[in-house]
C-alpha positions in Angstrom: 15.9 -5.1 1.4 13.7 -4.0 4.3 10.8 -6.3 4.3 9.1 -5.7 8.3 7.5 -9.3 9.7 5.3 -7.6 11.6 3.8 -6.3 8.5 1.3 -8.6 5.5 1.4 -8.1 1.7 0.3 -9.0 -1.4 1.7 -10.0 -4.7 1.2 -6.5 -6.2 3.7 -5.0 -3.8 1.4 -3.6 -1.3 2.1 -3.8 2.6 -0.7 -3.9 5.3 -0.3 -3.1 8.9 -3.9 -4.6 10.8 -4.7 -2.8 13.9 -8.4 -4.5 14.7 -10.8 -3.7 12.0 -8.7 -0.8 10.5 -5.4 -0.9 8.2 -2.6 1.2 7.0 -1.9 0.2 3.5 1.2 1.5 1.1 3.5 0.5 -1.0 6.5 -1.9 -0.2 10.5 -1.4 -0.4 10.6 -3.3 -3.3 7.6 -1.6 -5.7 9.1 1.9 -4.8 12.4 0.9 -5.6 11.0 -0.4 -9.3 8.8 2.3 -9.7 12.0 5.5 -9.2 11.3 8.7 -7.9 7.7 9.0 -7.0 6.5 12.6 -8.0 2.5 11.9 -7.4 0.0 10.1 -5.3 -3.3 10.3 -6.8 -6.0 8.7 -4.5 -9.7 9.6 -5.3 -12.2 6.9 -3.1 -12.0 8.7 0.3 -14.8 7.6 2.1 -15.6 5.0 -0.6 -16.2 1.3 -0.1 -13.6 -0.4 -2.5 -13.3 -4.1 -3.4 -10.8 -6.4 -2.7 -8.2 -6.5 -5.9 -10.1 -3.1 -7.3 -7.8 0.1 -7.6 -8.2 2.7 -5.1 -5.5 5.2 -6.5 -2.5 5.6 -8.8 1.7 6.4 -8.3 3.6 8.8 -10.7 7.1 7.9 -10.9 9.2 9.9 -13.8 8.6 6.9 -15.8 5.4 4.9 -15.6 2.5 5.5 -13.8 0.8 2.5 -11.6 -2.2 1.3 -10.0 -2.6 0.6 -6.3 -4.5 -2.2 -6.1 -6.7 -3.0 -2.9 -5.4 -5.4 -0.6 -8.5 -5.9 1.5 -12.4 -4.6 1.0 -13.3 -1.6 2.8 -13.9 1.7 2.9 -11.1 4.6 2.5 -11.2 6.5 5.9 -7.8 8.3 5.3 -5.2 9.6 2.7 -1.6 10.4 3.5 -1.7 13.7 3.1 1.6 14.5 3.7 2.1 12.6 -0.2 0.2 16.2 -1.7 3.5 18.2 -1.5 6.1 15.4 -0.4 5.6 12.3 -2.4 9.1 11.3 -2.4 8.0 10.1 0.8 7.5 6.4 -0.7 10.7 6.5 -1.9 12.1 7.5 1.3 10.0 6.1 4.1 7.6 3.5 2.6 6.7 1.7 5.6 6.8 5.0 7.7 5.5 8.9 6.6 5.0 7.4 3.3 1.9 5.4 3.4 -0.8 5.9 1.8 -4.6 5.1 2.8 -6.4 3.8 6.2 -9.4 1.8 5.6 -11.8 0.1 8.2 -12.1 -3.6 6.8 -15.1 -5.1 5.9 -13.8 -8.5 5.9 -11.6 -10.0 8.6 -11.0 -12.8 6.7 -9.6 -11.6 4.0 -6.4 -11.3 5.9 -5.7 -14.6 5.8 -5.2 -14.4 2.1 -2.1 -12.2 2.6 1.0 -12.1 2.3 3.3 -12.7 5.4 7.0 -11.3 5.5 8.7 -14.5 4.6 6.5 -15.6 1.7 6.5 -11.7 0.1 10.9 -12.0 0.9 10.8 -15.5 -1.8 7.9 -13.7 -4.1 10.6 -10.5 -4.3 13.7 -12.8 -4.2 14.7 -11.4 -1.2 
């Protein structure tokens, strides 16, 4: 399973890549690969200020359908759009094309309460 260190998470199965005060947040390897095929993102708070551990959007799998739940507060800059007409994306590409929001963080400390590689790899079972 393709867990990246350079990467945080959380114990919903989200993945965070910090670059200053701004993030890239999707799903992980793992949550995709429980979820199936993905056949909708829906994500609704762009350019909304979103809590910490509130949901900021929803995945369709043939299944189920799932929250995404906020890793850090801040507001939603950015949605994948490339998810609109190719959401099998996550499936494919979860730490890559298929992301899924960019937020500017409100907190910085808040990151400390993530997730890294190795403690998400014994969380999974990895």
């Amino acid at each position: 399973m393709n867990i990246p260190q350079e990467l945080k998470y959380t114990k919903d199965h989200e993945w965070i890549r910090i670059d200053g005060e701004k993030a890239t947040i999707g799903i992980t390897e793992f949550a995709q690969g429980e979820l199936g095929d993905i056949v909708y993102v829906d994500v609704d708070t762009i350019g909304d200020e979103v809590s910490k551990d509130d949901i900021f959007g929803s995945v369709e799998a043939v299944k189920t359908v799932s929250d995404l739940i906020m890793p850090l507060s801040g507001e939603v800059l950015e949605f994948n759009e490339i998810l609109e007409n190719e959401p099998e994306k996550v499936n494919s590409d979860p730490y890559g094309e298929g992301w899924m929001i960019k937020i500017s963080i409100n907190d910085l400390s808040e990151v400390d309460e993530l997730l890294n590689a190795q403690d998400y790899k014994a969380l999974v079972g990895a």
